[in-house]
Every structure is written in structure tokens, then in C-alpha cells.
C-alpha positions as CSV (number, residue, x, y, z in Angstrom):
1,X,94.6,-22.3,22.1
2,X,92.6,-25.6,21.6
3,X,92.7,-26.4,25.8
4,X,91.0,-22.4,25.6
5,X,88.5,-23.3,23.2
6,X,87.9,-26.5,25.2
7,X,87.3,-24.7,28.5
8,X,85.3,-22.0,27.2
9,X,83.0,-24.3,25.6
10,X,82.7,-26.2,28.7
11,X,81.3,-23.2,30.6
12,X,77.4,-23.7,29.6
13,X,74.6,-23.1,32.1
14,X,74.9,-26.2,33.7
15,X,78.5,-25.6,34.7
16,X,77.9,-22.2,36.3
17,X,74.3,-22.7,37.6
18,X,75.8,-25.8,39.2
19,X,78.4,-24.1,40.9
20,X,81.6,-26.3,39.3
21,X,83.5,-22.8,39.3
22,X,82.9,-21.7,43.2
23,X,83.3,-23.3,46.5
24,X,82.3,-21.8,49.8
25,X,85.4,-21.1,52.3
26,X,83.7,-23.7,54.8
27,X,83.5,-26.5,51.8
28,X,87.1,-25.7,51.2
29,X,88.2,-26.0,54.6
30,X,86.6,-29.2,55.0
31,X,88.3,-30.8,52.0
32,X,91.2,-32.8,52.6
33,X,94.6,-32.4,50.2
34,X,94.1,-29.0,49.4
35,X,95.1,-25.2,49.5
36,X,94.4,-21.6,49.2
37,X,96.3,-19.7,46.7
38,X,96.1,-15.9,47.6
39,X,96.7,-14.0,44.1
40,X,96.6,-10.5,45.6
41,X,99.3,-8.0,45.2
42,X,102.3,-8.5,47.6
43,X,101.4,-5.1,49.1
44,X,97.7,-6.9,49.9
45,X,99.4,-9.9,51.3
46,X,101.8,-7.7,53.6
47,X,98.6,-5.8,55.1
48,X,96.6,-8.5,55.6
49,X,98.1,-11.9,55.3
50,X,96.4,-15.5,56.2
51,X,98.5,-18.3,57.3
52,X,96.0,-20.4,58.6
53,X,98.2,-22.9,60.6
54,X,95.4,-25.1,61.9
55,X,94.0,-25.3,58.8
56,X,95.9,-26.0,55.1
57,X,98.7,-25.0,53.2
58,X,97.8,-20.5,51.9
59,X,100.0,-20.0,48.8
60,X,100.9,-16.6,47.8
61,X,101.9,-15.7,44.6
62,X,100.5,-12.0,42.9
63,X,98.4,-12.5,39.8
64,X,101.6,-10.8,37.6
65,X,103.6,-13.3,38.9
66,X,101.3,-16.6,38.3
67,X,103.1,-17.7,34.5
68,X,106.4,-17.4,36.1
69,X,105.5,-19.5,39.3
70,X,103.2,-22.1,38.1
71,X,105.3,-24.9,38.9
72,X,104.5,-24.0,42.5
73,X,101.0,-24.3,42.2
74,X,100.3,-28.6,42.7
75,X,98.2,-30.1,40.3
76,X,97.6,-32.9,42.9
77,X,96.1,-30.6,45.7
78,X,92.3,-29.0,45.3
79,X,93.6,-25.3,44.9
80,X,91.3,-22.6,46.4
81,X,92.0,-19.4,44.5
82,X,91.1,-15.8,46.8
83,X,91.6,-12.2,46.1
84,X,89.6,-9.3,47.6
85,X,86.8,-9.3,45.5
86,X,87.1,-12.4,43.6
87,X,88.2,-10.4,39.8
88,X,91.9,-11.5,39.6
89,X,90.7,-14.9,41.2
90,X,88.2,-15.6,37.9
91,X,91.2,-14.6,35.7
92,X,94.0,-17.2,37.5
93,X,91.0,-19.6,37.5
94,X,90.5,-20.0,34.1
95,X,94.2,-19.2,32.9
96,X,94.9,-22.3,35.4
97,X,92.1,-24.1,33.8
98,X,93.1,-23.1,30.1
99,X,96.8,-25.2,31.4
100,X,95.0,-28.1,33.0
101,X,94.1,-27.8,35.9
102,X,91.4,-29.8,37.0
103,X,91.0,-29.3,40.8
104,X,90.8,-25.1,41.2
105,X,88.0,-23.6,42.8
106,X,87.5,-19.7,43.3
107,X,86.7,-18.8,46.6
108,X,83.3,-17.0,47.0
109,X,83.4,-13.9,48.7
110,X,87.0,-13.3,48.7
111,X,88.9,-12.5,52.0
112,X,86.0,-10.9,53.2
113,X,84.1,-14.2,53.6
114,X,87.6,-16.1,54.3
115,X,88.4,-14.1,57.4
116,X,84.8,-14.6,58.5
117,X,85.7,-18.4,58.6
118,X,88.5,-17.7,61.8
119,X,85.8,-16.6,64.5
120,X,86.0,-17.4,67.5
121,X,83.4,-20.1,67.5
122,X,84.2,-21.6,64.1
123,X,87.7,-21.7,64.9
124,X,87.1,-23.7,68.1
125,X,84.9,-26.0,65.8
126,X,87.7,-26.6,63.1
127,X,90.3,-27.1,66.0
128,X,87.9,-30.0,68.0
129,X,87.0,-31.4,65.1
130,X,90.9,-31.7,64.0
131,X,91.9,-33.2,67.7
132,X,89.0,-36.0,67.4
């Protein structure tokens, strides 16, 4: 309950008008040693699922599943957290912080703004820059 107090305290306006919470899916993509964690429902993930091979590690694991399958999530890896709309990823990202976690970011704009990362031309950029 303490590492709760702790994080709650910590979220003043310099934390969220500085963005500490959110990163953009292009910052994420760019940063080295790190992953997405999709916390949608398995019935989500098996409509529209992300594997993102040229890009990082996507971890799936449903927000009702998260306390059972926390070892999977690394504490050594920046952890991108998406859902659809970004209200289950606020609620893994602080239950993550309230354990520890350090590095976990929530994605903005959810898979929405994710799947507008995999355009054609942005793919081709991510790919070049990748064989360089």
C-alpha cells in the first residue's frame, strides 16, 4: 500500500504536464530494448492482432490476466502498454507502477494511432533505417 501512496503522490502537475506517463507510438518504436504489451481482451487480440516483426517484441496478455502473468512482463525492457482507447492501459500502467515498474509508458492513441505507424511510407522508413 505504501509503493501506492508513493506513486500517487508522485503524479503532480509536473509529472503529467510533462508527459512522464505517455509516449507517442513513433518515440516507442524508436527506443531501443523495449516492447508493446497489448492488454486487450483475447477476443480483441484475435480480430486484430499486431506482431510487428520488423519492429520489437508485442506482448499479449488481457488486463484480467495481468496479476497472474506479471512475471512475463520484463522489468529490464521499456514496456509500451496499448489497448483500444487507452482506459485498461492507465489501469495496467499504474498497477505496474504501484509493483515497480519503472520503465512503462501508455501508448497515446491506442491501436488506432499504433496501426497508423505501419503505412506504407513509414514502414519503408523503419525498414531502411533498420538495414543502415
Amino acid at each position: 500500500m505504501e509503493r501506492l501512496n508513493t506513486v500517487l503522490k508522485s503524479m503532480t502537475l509536473e509529472f503529467f504536464g510533462s508527459g512522464k506517463h505517455k509516449i507517442s507510438p513513433t518515440a516507442h518504436l524508436s527506443e531501443s530494448n523495449s516492447l508493446f504489451l497489448d492488454v486487450r481482451s483475447k477476443e480483441e487480440h484475435e480480430t486484430i492482432a499486431f506482431s510487428l516483426v520488423h519492429h520489437m517484441p508485442v506482448l499479449h496478455i488481457p488486463i484480467c490476466e495481468i496479476p497472474e502473468r506479471l512475471a512475463e512482463i520484463p522489468r529490464d525492457k521499456t514496456v509500451g502498454i496499448f489497448c483500444s482507447s487507452g482506459v485498461r492501459s492507465t489501469m495496467v500502467y499504474f498497477y505496474l507502477r504501484g509493483l515497480g515498474y519503472e520503465n512503462v509508458r501508455i501508448i497515446e492513441g491506442g491501436y488506432a494511432e499504433l496501426a497508423g505507424e505501419f503505412k506504407p511510407g513509414k514502414l519503408l522508413k523503419h525498414l531502411s533505417k533498420n538495414d543502415v
